[in-house]
BATOR-535413 format. One record per residue (C-alpha): x, y, z; residue in one letter. Coordinates in nm, 4 decimals. Example, Ala and Ser with C-alpha at 12.3 -4.5 7.8 and 13.67 -1.06 7.14 Angstrom:
- 1.2300 / -0.4500 / 0.7800 / A;
- 1.3670 / -0.1060 / 0.7140 / S;
This chain:
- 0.0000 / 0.0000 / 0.0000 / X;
- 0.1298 / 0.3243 / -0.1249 / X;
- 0.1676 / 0.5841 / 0.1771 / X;
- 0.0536 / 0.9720 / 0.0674 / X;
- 0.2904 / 1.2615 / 0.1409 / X;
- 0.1140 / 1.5219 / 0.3399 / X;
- 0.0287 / 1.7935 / 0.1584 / X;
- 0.1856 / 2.0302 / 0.3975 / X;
- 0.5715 / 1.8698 / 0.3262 / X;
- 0.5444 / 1.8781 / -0.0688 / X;
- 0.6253 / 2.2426 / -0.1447 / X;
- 0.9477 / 2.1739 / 0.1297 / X;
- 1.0495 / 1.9243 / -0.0010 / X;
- 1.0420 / 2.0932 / -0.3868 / X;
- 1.2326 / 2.3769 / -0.2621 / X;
- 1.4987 / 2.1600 / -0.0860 / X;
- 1.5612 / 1.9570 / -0.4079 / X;
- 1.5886 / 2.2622 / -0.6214 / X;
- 1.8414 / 2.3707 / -0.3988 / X;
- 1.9731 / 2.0596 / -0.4508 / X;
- 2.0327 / 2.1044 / -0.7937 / X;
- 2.1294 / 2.4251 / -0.8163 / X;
- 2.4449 / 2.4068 / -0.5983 / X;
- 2.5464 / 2.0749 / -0.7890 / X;
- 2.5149 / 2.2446 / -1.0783 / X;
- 2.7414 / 2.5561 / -0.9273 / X;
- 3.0089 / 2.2627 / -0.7797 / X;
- 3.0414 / 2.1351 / -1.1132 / X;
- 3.0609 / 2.4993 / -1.2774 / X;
- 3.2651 / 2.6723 / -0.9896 / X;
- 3.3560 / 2.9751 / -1.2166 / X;
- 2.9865 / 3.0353 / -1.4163 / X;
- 2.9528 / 3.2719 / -1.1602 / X;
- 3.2672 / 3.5031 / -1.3609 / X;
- 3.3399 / 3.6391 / -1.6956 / X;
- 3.4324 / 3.3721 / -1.9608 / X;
- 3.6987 / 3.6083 / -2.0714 / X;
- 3.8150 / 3.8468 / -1.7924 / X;
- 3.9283 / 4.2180 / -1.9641 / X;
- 4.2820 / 4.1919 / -2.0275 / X;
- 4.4319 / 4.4813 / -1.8225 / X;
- 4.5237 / 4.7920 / -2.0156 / X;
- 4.9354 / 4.8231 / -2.1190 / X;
- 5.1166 / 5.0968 / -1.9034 / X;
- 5.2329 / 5.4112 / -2.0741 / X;
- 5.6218 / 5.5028 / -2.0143 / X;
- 5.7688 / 5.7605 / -2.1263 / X;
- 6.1172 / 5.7079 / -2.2362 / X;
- 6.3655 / 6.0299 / -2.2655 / X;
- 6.6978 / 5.9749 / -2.4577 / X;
- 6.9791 / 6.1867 / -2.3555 / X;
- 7.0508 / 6.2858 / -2.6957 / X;
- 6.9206 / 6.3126 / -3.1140 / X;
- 6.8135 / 5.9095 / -3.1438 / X;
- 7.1359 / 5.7465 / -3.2818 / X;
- 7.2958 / 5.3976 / -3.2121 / X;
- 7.3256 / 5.4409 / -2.8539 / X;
- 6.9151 / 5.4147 / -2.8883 / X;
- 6.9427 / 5.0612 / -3.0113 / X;
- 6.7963 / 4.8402 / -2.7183 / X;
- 6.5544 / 5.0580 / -2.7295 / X;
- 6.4725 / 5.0925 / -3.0714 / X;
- 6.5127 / 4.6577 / -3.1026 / X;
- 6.2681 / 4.6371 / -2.7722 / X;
- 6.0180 / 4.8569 / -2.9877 / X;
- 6.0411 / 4.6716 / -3.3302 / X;
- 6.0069 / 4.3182 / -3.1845 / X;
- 5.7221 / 4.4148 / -2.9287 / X;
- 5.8900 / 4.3507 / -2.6407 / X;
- 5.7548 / 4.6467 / -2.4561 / X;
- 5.4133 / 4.5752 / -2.6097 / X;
- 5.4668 / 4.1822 / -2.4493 / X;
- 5.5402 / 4.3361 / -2.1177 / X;
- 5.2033 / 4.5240 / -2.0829 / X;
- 5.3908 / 4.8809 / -2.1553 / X;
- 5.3049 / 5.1307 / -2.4094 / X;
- 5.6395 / 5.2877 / -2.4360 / X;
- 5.6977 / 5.5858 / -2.6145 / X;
- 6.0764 / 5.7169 / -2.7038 / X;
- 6.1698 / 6.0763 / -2.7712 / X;
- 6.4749 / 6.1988 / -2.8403 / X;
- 6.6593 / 6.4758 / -2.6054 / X;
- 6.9137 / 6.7282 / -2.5943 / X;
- 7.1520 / 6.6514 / -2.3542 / X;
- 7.2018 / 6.4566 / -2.0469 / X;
- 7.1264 / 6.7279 / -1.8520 / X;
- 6.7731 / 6.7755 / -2.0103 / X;
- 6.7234 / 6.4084 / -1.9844 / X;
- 6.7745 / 6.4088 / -1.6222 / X;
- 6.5424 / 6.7377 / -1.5651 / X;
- 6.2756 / 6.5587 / -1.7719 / X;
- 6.2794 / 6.2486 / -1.5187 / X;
- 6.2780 / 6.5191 / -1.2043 / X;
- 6.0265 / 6.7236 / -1.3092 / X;
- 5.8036 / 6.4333 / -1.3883 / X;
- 5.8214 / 6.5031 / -1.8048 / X;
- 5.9342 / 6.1723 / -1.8493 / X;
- 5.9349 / 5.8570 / -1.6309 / X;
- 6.1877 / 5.7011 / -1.7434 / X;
- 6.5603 / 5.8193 / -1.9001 / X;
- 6.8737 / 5.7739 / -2.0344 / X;
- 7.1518 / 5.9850 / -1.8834 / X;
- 7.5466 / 6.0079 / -1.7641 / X;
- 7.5367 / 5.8797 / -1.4159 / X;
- 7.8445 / 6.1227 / -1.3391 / X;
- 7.5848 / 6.4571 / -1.4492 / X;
- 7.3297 / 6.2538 / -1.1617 / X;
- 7.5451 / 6.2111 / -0.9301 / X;
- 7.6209 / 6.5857 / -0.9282 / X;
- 7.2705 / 6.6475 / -0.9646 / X;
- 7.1786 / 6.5029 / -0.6748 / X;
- 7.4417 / 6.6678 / -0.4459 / X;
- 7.2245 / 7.0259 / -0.4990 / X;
- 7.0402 / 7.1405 / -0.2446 / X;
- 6.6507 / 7.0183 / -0.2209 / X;
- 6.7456 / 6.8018 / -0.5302 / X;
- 6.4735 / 6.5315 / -0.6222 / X;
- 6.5436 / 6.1397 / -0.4989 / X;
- 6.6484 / 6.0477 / -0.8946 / X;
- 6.7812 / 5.7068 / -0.8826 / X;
- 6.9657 / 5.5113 / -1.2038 / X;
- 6.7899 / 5.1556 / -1.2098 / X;
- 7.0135 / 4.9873 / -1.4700 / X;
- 7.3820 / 5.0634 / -1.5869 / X;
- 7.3484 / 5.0494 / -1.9940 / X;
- 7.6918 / 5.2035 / -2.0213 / X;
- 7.9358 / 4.9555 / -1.8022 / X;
- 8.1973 / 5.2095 / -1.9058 / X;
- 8.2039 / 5.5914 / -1.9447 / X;
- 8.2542 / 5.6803 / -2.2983 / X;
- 8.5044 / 6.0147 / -2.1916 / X;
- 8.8039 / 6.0234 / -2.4413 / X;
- 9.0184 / 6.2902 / -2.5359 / X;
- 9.0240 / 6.2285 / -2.9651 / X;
- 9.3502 / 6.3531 / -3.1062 / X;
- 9.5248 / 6.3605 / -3.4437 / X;
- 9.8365 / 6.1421 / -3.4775 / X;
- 9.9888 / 6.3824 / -3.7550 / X;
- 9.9703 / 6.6610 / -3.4994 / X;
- 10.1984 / 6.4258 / -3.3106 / X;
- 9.9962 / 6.2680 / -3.0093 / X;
- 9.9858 / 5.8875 / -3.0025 / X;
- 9.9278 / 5.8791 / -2.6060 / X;
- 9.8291 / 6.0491 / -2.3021 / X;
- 10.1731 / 6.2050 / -2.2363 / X;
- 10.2034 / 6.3301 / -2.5776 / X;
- 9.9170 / 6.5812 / -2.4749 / X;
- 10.1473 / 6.8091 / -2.2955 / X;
- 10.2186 / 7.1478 / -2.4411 / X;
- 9.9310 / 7.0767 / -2.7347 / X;
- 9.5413 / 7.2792 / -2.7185 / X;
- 9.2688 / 7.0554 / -2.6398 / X;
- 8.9336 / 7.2149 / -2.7558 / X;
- 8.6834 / 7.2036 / -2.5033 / X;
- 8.3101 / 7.2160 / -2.6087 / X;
- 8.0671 / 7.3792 / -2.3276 / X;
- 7.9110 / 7.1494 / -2.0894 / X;
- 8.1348 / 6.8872 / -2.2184 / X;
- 8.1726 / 6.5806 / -1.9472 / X;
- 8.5269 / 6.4529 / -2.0301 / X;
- 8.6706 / 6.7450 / -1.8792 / X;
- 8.5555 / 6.7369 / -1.5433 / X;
- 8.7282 / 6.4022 / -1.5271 / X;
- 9.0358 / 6.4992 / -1.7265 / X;
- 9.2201 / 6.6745 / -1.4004 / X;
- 9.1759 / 6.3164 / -1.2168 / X;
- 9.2863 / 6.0856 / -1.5491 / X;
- 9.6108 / 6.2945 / -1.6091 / X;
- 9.6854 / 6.3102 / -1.2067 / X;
- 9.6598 / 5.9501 / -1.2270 / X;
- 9.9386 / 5.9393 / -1.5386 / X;
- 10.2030 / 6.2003 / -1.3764 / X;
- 10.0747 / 6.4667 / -1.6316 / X;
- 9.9929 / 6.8655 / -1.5178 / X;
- 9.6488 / 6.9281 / -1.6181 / X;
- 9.8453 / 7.2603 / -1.6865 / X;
- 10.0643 / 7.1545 / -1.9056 / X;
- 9.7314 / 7.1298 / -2.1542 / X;
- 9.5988 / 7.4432 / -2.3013 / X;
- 9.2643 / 7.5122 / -2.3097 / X;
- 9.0612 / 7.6024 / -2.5648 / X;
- 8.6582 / 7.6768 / -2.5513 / X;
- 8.5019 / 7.5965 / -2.8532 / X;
- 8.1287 / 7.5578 / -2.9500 / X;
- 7.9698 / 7.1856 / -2.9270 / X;
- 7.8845 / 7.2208 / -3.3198 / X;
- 8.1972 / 7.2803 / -3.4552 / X;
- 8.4281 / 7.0519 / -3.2178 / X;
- 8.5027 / 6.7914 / -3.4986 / X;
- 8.5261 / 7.0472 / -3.7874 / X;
- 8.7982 / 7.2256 / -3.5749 / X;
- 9.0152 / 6.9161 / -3.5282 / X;
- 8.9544 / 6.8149 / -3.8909 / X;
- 9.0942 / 7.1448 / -3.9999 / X;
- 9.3988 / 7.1688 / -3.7744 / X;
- 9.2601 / 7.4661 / -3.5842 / X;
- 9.3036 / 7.2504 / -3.3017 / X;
- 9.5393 / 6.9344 / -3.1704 / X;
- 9.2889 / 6.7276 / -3.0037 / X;
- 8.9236 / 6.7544 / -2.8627 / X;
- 8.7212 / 6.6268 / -2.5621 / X;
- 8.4095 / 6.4564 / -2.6156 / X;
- 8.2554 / 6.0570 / -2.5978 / X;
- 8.4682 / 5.7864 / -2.8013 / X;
- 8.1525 / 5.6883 / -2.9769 / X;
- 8.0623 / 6.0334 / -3.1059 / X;
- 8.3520 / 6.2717 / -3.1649 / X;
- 8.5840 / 5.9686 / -3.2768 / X;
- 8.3084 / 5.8124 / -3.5316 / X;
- 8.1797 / 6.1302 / -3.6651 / X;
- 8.5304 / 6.2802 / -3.7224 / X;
- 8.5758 / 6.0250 / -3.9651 / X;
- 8.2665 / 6.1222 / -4.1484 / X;
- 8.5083 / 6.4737 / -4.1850 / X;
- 8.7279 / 6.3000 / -4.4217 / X;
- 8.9939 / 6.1992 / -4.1436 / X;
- 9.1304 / 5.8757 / -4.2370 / X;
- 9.1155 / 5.6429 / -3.9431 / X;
- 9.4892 / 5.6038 / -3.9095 / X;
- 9.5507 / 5.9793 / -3.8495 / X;
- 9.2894 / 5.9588 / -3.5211 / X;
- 9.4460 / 5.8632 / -3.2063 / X;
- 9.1262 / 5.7796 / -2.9257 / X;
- 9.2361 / 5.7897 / -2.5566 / X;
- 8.9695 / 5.6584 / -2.3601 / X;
- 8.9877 / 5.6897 / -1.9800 / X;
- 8.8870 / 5.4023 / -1.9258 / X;
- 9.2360 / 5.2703 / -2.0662 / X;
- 9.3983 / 5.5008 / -1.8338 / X;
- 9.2355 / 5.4502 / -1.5064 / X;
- 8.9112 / 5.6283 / -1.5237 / X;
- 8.6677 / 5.4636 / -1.3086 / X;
- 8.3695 / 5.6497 / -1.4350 / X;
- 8.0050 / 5.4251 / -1.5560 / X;
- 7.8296 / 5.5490 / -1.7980 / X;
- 7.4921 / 5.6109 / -1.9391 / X;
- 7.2247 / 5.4801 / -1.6967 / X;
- 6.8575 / 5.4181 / -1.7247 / X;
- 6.7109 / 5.5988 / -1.4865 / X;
- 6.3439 / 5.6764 / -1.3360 / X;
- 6.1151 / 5.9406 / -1.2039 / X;
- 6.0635 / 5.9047 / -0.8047 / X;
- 5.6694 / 5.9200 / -0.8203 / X;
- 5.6629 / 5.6864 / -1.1360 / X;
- 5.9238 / 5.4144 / -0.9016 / X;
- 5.6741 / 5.4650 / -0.6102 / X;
- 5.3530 / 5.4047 / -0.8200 / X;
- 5.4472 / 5.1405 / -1.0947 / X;
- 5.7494 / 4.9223 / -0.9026 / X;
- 5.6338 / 4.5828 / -1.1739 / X;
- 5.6310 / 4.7935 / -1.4781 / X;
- 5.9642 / 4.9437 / -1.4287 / X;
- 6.1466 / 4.5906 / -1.3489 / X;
- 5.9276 / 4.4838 / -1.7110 / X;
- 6.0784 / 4.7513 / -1.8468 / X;
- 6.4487 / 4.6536 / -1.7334 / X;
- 6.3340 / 4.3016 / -1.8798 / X;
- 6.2450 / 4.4272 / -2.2216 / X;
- 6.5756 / 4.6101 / -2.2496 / X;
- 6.7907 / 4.3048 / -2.1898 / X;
- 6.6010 / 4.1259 / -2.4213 / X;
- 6.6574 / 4.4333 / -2.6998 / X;
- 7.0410 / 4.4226 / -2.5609 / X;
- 7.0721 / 4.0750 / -2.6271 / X;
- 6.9314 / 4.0840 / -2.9867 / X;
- 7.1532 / 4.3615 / -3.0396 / X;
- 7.4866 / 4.2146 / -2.9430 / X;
- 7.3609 / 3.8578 / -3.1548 / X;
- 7.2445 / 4.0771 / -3.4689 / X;
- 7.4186 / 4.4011 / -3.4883 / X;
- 7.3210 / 4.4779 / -3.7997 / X;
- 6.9385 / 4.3986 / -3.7030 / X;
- 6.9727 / 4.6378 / -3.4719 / X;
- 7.0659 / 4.9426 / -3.6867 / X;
- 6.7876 / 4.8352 / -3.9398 / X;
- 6.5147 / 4.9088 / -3.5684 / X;
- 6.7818 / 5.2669 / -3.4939 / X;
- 6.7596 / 5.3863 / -3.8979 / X;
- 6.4313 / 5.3581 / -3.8782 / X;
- 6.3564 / 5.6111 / -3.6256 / X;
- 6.6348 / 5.8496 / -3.7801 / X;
- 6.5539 / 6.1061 / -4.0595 / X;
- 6.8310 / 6.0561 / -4.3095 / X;
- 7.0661 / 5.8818 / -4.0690 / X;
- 7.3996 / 5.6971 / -4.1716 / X;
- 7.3703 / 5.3306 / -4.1398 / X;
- 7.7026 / 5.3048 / -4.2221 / X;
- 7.8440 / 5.5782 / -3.9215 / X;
- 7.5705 / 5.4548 / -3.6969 / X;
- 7.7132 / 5.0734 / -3.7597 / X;
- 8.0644 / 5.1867 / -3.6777 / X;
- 7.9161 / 5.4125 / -3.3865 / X;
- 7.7242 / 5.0718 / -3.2333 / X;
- 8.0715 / 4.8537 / -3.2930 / X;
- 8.2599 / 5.0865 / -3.0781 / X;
- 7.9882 / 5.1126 / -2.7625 / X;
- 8.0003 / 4.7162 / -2.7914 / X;
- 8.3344 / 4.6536 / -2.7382 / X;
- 8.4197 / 5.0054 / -2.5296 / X;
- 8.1028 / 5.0213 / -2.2841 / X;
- 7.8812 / 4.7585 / -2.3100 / X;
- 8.0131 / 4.3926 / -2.3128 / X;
- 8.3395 / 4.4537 / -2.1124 / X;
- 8.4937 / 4.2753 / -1.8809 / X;
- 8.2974 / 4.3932 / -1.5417 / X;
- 7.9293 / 4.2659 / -1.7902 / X;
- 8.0982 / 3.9234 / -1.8611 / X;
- 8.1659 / 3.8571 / -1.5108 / X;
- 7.8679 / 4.0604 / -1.3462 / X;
- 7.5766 / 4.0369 / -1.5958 / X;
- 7.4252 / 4.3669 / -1.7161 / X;
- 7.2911 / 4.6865 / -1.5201 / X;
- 7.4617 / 4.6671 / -1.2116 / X;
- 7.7319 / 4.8409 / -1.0358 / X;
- 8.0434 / 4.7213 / -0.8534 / X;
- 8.0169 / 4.9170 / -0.4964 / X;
- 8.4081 / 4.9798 / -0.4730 / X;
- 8.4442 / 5.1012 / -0.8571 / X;
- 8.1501 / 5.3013 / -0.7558 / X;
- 8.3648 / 5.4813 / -0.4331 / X;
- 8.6390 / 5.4991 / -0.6846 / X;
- 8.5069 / 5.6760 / -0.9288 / X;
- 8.3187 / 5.9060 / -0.6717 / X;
- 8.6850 / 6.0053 / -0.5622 / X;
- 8.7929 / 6.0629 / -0.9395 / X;
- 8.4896 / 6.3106 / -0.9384 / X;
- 8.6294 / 6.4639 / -0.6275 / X;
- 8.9417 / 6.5622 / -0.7485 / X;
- 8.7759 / 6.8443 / -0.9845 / X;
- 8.3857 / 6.8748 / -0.7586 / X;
- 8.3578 / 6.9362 / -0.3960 / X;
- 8.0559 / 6.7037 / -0.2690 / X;
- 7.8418 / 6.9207 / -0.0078 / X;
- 7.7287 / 6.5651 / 0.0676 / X;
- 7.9002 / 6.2549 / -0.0317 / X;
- 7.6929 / 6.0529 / -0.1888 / X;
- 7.6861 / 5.6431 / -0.1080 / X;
- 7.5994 / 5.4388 / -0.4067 / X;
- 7.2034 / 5.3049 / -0.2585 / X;
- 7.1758 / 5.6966 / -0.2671 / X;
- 7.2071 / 5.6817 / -0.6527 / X;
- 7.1486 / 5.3537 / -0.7600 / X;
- 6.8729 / 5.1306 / -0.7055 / X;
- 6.9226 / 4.7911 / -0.7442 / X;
- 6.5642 / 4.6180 / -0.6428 / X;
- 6.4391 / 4.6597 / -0.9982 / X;
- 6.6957 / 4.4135 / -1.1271 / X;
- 6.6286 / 4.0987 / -1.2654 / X;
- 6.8311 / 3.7866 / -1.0597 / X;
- 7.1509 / 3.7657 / -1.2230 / X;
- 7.0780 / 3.4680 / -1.4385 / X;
- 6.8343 / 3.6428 / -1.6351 / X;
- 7.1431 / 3.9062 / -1.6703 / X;
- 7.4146 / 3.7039 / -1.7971 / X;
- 7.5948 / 3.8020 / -2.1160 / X;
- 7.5976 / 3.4909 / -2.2761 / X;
């Protein structure tokens, strides 16, 4: 004999086995409840400052934009060219750009004003500085020492010079000994080239490669990089604006990640890389910017310190020695330590750094 539900329990029972159903069917479905295909999150905008007219020195850069690295690390990165270092670094303090290429010698001196912003270099691009004195062998220099008694143009706001006094202390010459002479930035290679002076101060990868678009055969230019004679000096650093550090810490070590991988293409496929730099020149030189890219990979970039010590980073004692090489010719109202200008929590580990 069939038994009857009471009436009373039927509409319970209903709702209970709904229930039922309805959180079996959310267990087997656990993410119904969201968005088959979750918004990807918008790319964040840098803005990249160079520290001078886009040339080969732009070529991680320019490689890192061509292959869509930036655009794989969620950045939207655009590049604009600058002026000087100086004007790079004001960009990054004044919040024009977030991001910038500069001489870490002009920050370090930048950050020893008074009430100066917290500017910190993130990654060391330039192992080396790039400060050379370029001379003419027919006007009878072949080496440091044969400097004395010659005239050494010096363009305005040139860097070399302010290490110059500390180089020739270091190889028994008298800064003395050197004359002198001011010249304008524009017209420091067609000087040398026309004998009006014996030598010039500038960056090995600009005066000495564009002298030779002046018609000066190669044999006649003698290069003295400090860096052969005991200048301590780094070079060009990437570097970032304080606010930008505080507010976007992931995109800036993306950032770093994108140049390496630009760095690395551009060291395997030189010629690659000038194809990404032309391309973002009006009328530029392959040719000079080739030769100007050969000479910043063997001089700064893959030297000794980077083959031991992966890129971007800095050696704390070179750093202190190359603070005293400053010294010589700059009176620090505060001495700076090297956390206080260069910020290494942005790097990768070092095995995502290594040359090779």
């Amino acid at each position: 004999m069939l038994m009857r539900m009471p009436a009373w329990r039927i509409p319970t029972t209903l709702c209970l086995l709904a229930l039922s159903i309805v959180m079996l069917q959310a267990a087997s479905h656990p993410a119904s409840s969201q968005p088959a295909n979750p918004e990807p999150k918008p790319p964040v905008s840098v803005r990249l400052m160079l520290d001078r007219p886009i040339n080969a020195t732009a070529a991680p850069f320019a490689v890192a934009l061509s292959k869509g690295y930036f655009r794989a690390a969620g950045l939207n990165v655009t590049l604009a060219p600058g002026n000087n270092t100086n004007d790079a670094i004001a960009s990054v303090a004044e919040g024009r750009s977030d991001i910038a290429l500069a001489d870490l010698n002009a920050l370090i001196r930048f950050r020893d004003a008074a009430n100066a912003p917290a500017v910190k270099a993130v990654f060391m691009l330039f192992n080396t500085a790039s400060y050379a004195i370029v001379a003419r062998r027919s006007r009878g220099i072949d080496r440091l020492a044969d400097l004395t008694g010659k005239t050494l143009g010096v363009a305005a706001g040139d860097l070399a010079i302010r290490l110059w006094p500390a180089v020739a202390d270091r190889n028994g010459i008298k800064p003395g000994s050197v004359k002198q002479q001011p010249i304008g930035a524009a017209v420091r290679e067609p000087m040398l080239a026309a004998g009006q002076v014996d030598a010039v101060t500038g960056l090995s990868y600009l005066s000495a490669v564009n002298l030779r678009d002046h018609g000066i055969p190669a044999d006649d230019l003698t290069v003295l990089r400090f860096a052969d004679y005991g200048g301590e000096a780094y070079g060009a650093a990437l570097i970032v604006n304080p606010q930008f550090a505080a507010q976007q810490p992931d995109a800036i070590r993306s950032f770093i990640r994108a140049v390496i991988a630009g760095l690395r293409l551009t060291l395997k496929e030189p010629a690659l890389a000038i194809d990404a730099v032309v391309a973002q020149m009006n009328n530029g030189s392959r040719e000079l910017e080739q030769e100007r890219l050969r000479v910043l990979i063997h001089g700064d970039i893959a030297t000794a310190e980077v083959k031991q010590n992966g890129f971007g980073a800095i050696d704390e004692t070179r750093f202190n020695l190359a603070l005293d090489q400053i010294a010589v010719d700059y009176k620090f109202r505060n001495r700076p330590s090297a956390s206080d200008i260069f910020d290494a929590a942005f790097l990768p580990p070092l095995a995502e750094r290594q040359l090779n």
